[in-house]
C-alpha positions as CSV (number, residue, x, y, z in Angstrom):
1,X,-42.7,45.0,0.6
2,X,-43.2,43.9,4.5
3,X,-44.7,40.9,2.9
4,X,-41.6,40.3,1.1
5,X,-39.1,40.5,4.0
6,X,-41.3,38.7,6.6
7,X,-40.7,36.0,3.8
8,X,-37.1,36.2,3.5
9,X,-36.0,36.2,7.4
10,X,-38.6,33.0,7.8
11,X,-36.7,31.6,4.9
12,X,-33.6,32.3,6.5
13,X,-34.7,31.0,10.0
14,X,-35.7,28.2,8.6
15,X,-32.3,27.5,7.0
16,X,-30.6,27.8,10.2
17,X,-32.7,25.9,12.5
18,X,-32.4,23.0,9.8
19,X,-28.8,23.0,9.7
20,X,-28.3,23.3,13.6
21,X,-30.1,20.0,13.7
22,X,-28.3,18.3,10.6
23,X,-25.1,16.4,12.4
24,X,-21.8,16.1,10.5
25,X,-21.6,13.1,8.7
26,X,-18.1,11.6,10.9
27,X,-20.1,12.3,14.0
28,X,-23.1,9.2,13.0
29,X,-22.4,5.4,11.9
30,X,-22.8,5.5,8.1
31,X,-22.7,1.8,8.0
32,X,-23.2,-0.7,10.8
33,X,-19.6,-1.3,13.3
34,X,-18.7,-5.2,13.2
35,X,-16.0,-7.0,14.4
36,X,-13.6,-9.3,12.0
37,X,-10.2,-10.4,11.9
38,X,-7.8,-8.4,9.4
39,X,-7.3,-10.6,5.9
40,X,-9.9,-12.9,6.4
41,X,-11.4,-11.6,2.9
42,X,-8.7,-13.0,1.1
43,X,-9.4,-16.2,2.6
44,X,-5.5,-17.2,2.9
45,X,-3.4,-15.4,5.1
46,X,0.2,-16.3,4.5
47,X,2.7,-16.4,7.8
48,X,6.4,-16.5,7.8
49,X,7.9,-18.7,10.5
50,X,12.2,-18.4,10.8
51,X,14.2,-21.5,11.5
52,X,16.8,-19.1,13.0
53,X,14.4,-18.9,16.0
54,X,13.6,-21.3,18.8
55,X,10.3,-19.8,18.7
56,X,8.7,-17.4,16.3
57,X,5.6,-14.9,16.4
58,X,2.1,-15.1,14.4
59,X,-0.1,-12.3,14.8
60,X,-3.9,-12.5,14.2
61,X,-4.9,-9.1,13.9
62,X,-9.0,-8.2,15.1
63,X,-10.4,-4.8,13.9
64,X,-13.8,-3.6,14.1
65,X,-15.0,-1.2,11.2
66,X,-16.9,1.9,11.1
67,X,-16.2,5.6,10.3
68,X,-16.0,6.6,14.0
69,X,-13.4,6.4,16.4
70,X,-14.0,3.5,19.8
71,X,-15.8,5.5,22.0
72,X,-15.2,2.3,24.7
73,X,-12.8,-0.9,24.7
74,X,-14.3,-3.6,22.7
75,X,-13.1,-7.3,23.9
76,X,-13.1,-10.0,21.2
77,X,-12.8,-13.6,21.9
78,X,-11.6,-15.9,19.4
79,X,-11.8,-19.6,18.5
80,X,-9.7,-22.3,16.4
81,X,-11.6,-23.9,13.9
82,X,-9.8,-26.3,12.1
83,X,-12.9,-28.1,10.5
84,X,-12.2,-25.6,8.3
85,X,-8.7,-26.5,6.7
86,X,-10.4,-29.9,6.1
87,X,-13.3,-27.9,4.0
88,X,-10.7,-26.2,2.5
89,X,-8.6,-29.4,1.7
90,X,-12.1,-30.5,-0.3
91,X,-13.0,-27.8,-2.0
92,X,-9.3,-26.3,-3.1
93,X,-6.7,-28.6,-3.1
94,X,-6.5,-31.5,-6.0
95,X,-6.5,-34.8,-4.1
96,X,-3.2,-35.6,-5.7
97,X,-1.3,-32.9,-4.0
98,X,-0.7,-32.1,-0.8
99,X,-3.2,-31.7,2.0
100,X,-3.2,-28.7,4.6
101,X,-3.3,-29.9,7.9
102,X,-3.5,-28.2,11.3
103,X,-0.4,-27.3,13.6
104,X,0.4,-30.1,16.3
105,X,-0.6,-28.4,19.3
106,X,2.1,-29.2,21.5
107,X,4.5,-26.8,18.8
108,X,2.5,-23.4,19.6
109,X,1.3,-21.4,22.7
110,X,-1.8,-19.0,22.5
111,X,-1.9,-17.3,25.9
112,X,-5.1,-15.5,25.5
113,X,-7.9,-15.9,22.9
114,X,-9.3,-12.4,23.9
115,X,-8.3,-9.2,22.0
116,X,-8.6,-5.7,23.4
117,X,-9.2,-3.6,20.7
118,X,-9.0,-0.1,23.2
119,X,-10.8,3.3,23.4
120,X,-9.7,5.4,19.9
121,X,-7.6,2.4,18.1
122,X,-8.8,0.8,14.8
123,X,-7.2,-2.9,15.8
124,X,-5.6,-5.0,17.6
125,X,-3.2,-8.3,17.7
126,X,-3.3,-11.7,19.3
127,X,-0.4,-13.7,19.4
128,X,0.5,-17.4,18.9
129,X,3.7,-18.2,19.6
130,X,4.9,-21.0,17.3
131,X,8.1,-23.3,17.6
132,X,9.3,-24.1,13.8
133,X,12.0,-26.6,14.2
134,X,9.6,-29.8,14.2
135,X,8.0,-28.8,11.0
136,X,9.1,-30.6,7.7
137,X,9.1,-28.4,4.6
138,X,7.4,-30.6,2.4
139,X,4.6,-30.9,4.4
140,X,1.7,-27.8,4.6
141,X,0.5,-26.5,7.5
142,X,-2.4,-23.8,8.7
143,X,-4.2,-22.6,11.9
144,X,-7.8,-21.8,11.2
145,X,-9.7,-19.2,13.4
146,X,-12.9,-17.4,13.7
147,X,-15.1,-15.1,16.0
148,X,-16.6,-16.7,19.0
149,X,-18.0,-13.6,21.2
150,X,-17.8,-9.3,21.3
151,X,-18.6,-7.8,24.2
152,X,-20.1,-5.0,21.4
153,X,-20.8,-4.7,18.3
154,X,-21.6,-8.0,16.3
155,X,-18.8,-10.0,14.5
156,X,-19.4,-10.0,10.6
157,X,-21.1,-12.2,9.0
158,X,-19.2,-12.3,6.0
159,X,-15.2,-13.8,5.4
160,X,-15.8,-15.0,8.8
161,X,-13.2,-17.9,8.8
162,X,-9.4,-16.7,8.7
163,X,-6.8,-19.4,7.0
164,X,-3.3,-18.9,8.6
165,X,-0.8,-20.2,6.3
166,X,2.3,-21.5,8.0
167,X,5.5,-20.8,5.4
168,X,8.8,-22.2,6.6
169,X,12.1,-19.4,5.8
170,X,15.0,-18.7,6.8
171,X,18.0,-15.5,5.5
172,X,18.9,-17.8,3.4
173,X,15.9,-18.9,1.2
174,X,13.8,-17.6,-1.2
175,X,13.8,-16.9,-5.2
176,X,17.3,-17.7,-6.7
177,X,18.9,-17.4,-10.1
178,X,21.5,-20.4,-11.0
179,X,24.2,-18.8,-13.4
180,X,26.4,-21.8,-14.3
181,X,27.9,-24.1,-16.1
182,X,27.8,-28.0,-16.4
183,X,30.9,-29.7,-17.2
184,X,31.4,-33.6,-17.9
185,X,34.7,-34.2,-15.7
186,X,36.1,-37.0,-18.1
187,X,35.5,-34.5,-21.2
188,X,35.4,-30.9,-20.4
189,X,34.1,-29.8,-24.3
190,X,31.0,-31.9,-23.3
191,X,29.3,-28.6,-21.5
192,X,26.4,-26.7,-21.0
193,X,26.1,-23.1,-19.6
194,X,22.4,-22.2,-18.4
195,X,20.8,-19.7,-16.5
196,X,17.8,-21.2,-14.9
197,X,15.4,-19.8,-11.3
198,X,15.5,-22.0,-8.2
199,X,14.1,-21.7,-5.1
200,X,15.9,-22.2,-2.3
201,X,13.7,-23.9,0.7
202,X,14.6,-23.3,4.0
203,X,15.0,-26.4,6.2
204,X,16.4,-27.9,9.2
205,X,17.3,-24.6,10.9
206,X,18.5,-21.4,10.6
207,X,21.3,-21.2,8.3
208,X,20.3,-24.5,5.6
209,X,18.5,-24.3,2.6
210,X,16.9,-26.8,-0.1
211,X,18.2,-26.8,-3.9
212,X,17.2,-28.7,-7.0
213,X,19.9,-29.8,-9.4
214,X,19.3,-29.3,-12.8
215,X,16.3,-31.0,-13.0
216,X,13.0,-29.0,-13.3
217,X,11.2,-28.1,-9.9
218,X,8.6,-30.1,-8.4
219,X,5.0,-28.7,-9.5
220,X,2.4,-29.5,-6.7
221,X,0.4,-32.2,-8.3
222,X,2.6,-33.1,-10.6
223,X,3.4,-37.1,-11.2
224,X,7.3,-36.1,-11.8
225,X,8.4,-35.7,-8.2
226,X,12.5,-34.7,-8.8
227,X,13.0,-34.1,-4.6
228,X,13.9,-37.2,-3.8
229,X,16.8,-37.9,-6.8
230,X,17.5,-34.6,-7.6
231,X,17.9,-32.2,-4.1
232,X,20.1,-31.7,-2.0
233,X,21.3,-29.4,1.0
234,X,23.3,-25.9,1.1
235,X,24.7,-24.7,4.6
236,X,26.3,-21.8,5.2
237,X,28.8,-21.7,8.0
238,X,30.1,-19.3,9.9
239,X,32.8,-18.2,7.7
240,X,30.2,-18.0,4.9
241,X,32.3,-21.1,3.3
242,X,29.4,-23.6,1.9
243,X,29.0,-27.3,3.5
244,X,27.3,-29.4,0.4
245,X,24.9,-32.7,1.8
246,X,22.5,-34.6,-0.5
247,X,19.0,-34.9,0.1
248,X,17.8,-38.4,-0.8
249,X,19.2,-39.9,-3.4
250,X,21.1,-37.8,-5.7
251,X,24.7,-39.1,-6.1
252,X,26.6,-35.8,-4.6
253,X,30.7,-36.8,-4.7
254,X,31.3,-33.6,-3.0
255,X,31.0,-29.6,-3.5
256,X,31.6,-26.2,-1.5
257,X,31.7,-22.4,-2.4
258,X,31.4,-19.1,-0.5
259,X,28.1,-17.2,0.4
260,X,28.2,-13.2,-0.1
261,X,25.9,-11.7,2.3
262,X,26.4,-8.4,1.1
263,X,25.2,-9.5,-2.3
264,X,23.0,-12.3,-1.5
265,X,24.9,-14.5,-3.7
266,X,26.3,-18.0,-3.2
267,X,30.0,-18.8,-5.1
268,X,28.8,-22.6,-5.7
269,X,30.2,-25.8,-7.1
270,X,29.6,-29.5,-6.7
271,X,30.5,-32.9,-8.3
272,X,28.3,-35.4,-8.7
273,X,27.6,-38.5,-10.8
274,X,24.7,-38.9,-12.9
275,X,23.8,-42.1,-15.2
276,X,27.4,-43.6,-15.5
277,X,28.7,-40.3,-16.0
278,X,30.6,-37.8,-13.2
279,X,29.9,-33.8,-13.7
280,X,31.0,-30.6,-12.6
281,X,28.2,-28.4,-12.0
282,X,29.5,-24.3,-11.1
283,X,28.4,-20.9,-10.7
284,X,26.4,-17.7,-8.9
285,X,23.3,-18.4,-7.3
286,X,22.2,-15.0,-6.7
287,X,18.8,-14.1,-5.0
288,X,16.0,-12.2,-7.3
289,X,16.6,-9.1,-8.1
290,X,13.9,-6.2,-7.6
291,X,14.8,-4.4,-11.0
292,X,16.8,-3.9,-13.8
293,X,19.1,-1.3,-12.4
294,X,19.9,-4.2,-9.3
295,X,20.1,-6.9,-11.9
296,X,22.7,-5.0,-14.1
297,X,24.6,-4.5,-10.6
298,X,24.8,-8.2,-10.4
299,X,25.5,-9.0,-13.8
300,X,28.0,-7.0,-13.5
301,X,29.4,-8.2,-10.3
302,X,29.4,-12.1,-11.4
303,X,31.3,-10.6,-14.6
304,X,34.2,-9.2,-12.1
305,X,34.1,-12.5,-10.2
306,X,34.8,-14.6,-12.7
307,X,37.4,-12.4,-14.3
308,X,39.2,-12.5,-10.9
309,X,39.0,-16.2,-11.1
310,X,40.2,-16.7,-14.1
311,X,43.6,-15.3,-13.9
């Protein structure tokens, strides 16, 4: 019986000494801490730059991984690359579309290519402050950037070159619905009503926005280039009235409407001429819904409109 509970109390002392030197698994580095910038994996990181703004913001975000809390400030410096949008031009973009190409330098400012990632954060930002007006929005434009040095830890080696995107917008642009009609002015039984999507591409500045007429939309690559005969311009002015200008070539006679901010829906109509022909194009170019409930909403709405209109 002494036998027996010498052995159970060395058992149990055993336990305890073994757990007191086991440390909880938060408290060690389960896998190595690296530096790398936030989105790199995905290879393309897409940036929004407003024409409403003299100058607008791009933030590179740098973040070092691990399950542990900084114990001390880890400094990051960071370098452009943009070899790499010319790789990236070779291996992933058809040579009859458009090419990427790198961000004059004399359009944006990077004060500091070191990032601070401090004592208990997880990441931090770096800055590059870009001016928008002087980019066209048929052309395609990135920054590319990497990891130069750490001052700890060792930067990944893995997704280590990050693809800045440069997409030009404004309130104004995005994913539209045209829900109109088509009338031949010298015979108004010659007509076609269509619902069809456009997307509205922000240019010039803050308050103008691209359209194609009828005429499908330009695919990237594609041989059948409709921009130059079949675009034109929508401004809104400061009364939300609508200032019509073509784009190239399409034969615009004249056109105006009303914008409704509230709805995000343009009151549209335009004359133009077309193969010997002069047409009446009308309707509601409403921005995408987000589901059916807000489409029913504005189904509903353009029903009211043209009620109103029509007596």
């Amino acid at each position: 019986m002494k036998n027996y509970i010498f052995a159970t109390i060395s058992l149990a002392a055993a336990l305890l000494f073994t757990a007191c030197d086991q440390e909880a698994p938060m408290d060690t580095d389960l896998y190595p801490q690296t530096a790398y910038i936030v989105g790199a994996h995905y290879r393309i990181i897409d940036e929004y730059l407003d024409l409403s703004y003299e100058q607008d913001t791009v933030n590179i975000s740098v973040a070092i991984s691990g399950n542990r809390s900084l114990g001390s400030d880890v400094k990051v410096t960071l370098e452009e690359c943009p070899e790499a949008i010319d790789t990236y031009n070779q291996r992933e973009v058809s040579a009859r579309a458009r090419q990427y190409r790198p961000l004059s330098t004399d359009i944006y400012q990077i004060p500091s290519y070191d990032v601070t990632v401090r004592k208990g954060e997880v990441f931090h930002t770096l800055p590059v402050y870009v001016n928008p007006s002087s980019l066209h929005c048929d052309s395609l434009y990135m920054l590319a950037f990497r990891i130069a040095a750490t001052s700890m830890y060792e930067a990944t080696k893995i997704d280590t070159v990050a693809l800045l995107r440069m997409n030009l917008v404004n309130k104004y642009s995005g994913q539209y619905y045209m829900n109109g009609v088509i009338k031949n002015v010298d015979n108004p039984n010659d007509s076609l009503v269509y619902v069809m999507p456009r997307q509205l591409t922000a240019t010039k500045d803050g308050r103008t926005v691209r359209m194609f007429h009828y005429d499908n939309e330009w695919v990237e690559g594609s041989s059948n280039d409709y921009r130059p005969t079949s675009t034109f311009m929508i401004t809104v002015n400061d009364d939300n009235s609508l200032t019509l200008h073509t784009w190239d070539k399409f034969d615009l006679v004249e056109g105006g409407g009303t914008y409704y901010p509230e709805m995000k829906v343009y009151d549209i109509w335009y004359v133009y001429r077309d193969k010997g022909k002069t047409w009446r194009a009308e309707g509601f170019l409403y921005k995408e819904r987000k589901n059916n409930t807000e489409q029913h909403a504005i189904n509903d709405w353009m029903e009211l409109m043209r009620a109103k209109k029509s007596k």
